[in-house]
N, C-alpha and C positions, 0 to 999 in steps of 0.2 A: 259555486265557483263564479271569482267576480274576474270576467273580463274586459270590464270596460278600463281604457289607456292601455291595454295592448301592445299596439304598438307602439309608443312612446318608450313603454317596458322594453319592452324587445331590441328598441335601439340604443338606450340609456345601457341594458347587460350587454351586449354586445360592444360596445362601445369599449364597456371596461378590461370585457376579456379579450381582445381581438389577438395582442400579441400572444399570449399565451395561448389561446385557441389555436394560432397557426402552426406555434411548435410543436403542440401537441396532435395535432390532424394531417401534418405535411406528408408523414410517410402513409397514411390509410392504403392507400391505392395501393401500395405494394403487395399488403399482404389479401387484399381482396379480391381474386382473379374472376369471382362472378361477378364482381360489380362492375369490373374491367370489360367483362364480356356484354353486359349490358348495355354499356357507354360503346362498344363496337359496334354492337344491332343497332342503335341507335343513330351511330355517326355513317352506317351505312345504307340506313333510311332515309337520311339524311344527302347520301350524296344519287340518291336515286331519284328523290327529287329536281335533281339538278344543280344540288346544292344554294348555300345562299346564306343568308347570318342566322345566330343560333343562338337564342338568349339563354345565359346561367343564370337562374333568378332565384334571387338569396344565396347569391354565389358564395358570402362569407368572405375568407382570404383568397380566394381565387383558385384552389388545388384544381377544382374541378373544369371552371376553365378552361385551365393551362392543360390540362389533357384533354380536352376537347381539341384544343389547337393542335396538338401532338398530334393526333390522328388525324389530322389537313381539314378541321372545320373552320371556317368563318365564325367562329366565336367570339362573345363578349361577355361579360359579368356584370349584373344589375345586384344592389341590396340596400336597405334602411340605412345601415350604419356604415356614418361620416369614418370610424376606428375600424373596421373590417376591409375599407375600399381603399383606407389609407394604406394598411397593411398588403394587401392585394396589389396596390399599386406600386409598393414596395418589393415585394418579391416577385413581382413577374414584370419588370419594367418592357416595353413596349406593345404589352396587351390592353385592351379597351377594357376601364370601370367605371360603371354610370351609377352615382347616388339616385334611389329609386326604391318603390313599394309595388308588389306583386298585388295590390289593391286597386292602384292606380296607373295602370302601366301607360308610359308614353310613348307610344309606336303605333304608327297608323295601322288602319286595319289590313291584315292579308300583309303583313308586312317580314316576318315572321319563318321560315323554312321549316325548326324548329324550335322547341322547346325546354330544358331540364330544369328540374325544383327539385332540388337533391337534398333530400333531410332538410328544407328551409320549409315546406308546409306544418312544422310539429308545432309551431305555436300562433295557429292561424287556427282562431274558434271553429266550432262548428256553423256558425251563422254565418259565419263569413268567408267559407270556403266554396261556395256553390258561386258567387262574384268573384271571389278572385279564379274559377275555373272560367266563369266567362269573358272575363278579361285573355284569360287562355287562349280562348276560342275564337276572339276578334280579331287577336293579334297575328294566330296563325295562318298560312296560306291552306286550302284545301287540301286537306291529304297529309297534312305536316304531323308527327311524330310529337308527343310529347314521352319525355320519360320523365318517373316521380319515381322517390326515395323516401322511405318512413320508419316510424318505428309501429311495429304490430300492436297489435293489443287493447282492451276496452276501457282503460281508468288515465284522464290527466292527472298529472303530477307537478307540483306545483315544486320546480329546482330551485333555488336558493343560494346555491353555490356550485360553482363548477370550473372546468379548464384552470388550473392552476390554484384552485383554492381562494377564486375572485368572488363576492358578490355577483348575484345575479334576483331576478324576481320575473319570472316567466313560468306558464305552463307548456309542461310538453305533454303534449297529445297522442296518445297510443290509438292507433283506426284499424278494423280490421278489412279484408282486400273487398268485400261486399261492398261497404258501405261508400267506400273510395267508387264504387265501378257503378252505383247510383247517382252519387252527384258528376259524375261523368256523362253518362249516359243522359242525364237531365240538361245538360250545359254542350250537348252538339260532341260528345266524343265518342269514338267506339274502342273497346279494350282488346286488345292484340294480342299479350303475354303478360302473365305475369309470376311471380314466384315469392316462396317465404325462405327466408336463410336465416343462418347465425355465422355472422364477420366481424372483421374488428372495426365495421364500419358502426352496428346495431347489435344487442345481443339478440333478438329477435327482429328481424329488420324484413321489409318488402320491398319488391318492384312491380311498377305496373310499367306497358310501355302501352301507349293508345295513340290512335290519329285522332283527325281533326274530321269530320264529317265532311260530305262536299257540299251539304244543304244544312240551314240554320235549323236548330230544333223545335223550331215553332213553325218553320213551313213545311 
């Protein structure tokens, strides 16, 4: 498996399918009332903190966002693609969308309340998921909640086409919850909950929810 331009890939598919990705993903949340219930433990960790802003990173068109804000978070939407944020910032006109990579995040350190990567870690290699967890990790305040979205399973798959029958050239990455709760643990976070489902969000789909440590993982 060649991953090298990755990301390039990832913003060039995305790019093309954004409108059609949004038609097709706008109702999810309806019919997924655990993932509803997760994005509540979550926004209500969230306000135990004291609340504070809450990055969606790899927000996509923004669904997830927008119900983040629903439930009275300080939310905003980060992602690669210029076509997703456009769209994003098309159907939820008055919420925040910052062009941006979960590689390179721009937010000072402890900046951060919390976190979600909601199905936007699936095509982020293996090599370079333990950095973008610590980019996680810098960015969050001590104690801060991350929740992550995945699809299960041990074989990337290289898609091709998808959301409407668009061109695409990405892998998506199947992890299972072990392997997720080591590069966590390695990167300063500890795991809180997590579970395995099938929604119409994943046919096999996970959640983790984890804090942010109060001490870096090398002291």
């Amino acid at each position: 498996m060649n991953t090298d331009g990755w990301l390039e890939e990832t913003r060039t598919s995305y790019n093309t399918v954004a409108a059609s990705y949004a038609d097709l993903t706008r109702h999810l949340l309806d019919e997924t009332p655990e993932e509803r219930a997760a994005l509540a433990l979550f926004a209500n960790l969230v306000r135990d903190q004291g609340g504070g802003p809450v990055a969606d990173v790899g927000c996509g068109t923004g669904r997830i966002t927008a119900h983040l804000c629903q439930l009275g978070l300080d939310a905003f939407g980060i992602d690669l693609s210029p076509g997703m944020i456009e769209v994003a910032r098309r159907d939820h006109p008055g919420l925040r969308f910052d062009l941006g990579s979960m590689t390179d995040l721009a937010f000072a350190d402890a900046s951060m309340t919390g976190l979600v990567a909601w199905y936007s870690l699936i095509h982020v290699p293996d090599d370079e998921i333990s950095s973008v967890f610590a980019h996680f990790q810098r960015v969050l305040r001590p104690g801060g909640p991350l929740l992550l979205g995945f699809h299960v399973g041990d074989e990337p798959q290289l898609k091709t086409q998808g959301y409407g029958g668009h061109p695409m050239n990405v892998y998506v990455h199947r992890r299972q919850h072990g392997q997720l709760f080591a590069w966590l643990n390695d990167t300063g976070f500890t795991v809180e909950t997590h579970r395995t489902l099938t929604s119409a969000e994943s046919k096999l789909g996970g959640i983790i929810l984890a804090r942010r440590q109060a001490t870096d993982p090398e002291k």
